[in-house]
N, C-alpha and C positions, 0 to 999 in steps of 0.2 A: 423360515428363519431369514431375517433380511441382517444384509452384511454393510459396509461399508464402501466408500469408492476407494479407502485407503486398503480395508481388506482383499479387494478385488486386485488392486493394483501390486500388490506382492506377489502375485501367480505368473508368472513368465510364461507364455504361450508365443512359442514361436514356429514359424513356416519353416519346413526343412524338405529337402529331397530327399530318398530312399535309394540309398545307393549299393546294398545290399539286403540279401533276403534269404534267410534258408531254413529248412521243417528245423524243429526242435522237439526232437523226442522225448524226452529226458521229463518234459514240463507234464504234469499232471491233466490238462486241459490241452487239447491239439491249440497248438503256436505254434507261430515263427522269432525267429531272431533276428532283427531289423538292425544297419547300420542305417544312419540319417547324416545326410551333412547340411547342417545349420549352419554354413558358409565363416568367413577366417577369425569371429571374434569367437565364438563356441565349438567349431571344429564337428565333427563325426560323432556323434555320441550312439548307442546302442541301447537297445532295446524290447523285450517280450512282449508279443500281443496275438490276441486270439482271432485271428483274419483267418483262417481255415475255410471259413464255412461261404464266403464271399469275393475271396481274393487267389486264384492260384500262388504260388509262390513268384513265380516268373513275373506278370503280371506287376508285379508290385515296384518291382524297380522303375525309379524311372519318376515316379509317384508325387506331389507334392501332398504333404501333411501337415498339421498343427500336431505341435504337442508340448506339453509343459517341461521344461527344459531344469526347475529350478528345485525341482520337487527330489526328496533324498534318494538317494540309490536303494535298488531295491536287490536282494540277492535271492534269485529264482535258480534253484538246485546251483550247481558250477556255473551259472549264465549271470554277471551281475547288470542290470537292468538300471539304465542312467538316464533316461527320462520316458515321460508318461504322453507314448500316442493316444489321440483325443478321436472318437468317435460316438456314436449310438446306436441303441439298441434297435433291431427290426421286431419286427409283432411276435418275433420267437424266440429274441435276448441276443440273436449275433452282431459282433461287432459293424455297426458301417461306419469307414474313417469317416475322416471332413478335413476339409482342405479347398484351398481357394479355388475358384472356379476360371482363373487366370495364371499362367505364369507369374510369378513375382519375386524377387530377389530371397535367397534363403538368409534364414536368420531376421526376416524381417517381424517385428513384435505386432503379438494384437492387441486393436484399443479399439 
């Protein structure tokens, strides 16, 4: 399916830090609960994702990531999930984030 460049351009995908991180038992699939701060125009937003298998919890803070920021909340059991960290799959389907391979200002948009 081929999209548009105006399609493509409604997806907010922004750089954030991981400024929290803790198990999430509760979720069906081993997760964690992720705060991100996407820096003073988007603020901290939070998040579920299945990094179990790649990422200690500790580990994670600290982090830079992409993730789609504009996409609708999602409510995962009592955890409401406010935007969508971007990764892919390894040869066995666990998540590997993506995230710049440089520091760079959070909140910063991709194009």
């Amino acid at each position: 399916m081929t999209i548009s460049y105006g399609d493509f351009a409604r997806i907010d995908i922004r750089v954030g830090t991981i400024v929290a991180a803790e198990p999430f038992p509760e979720a069906r699939r081993p997760a964690y609960k992720l705060s991100v701060d996407f820096g003073p125009e988007i603020g901290v937003k939070r998040s579920s994702a299945q990094l179990t298998t790649h990422y200690p919890c500790e580990a994670l803070v600290g982090r830079q990531i992409a993730a789609v920021v504009n996409v609708a909340p999602r409510q995962i059991g009592k955890f409401m999930s406010e935007v969508l960290v971007l990764g892919f799959p390894d040869e066995a389907g666990a998540v590997v984030l993506i995230g710049p391979d440089q520091r760079v200002p959070n909140g910063g948009k991709l194009f």
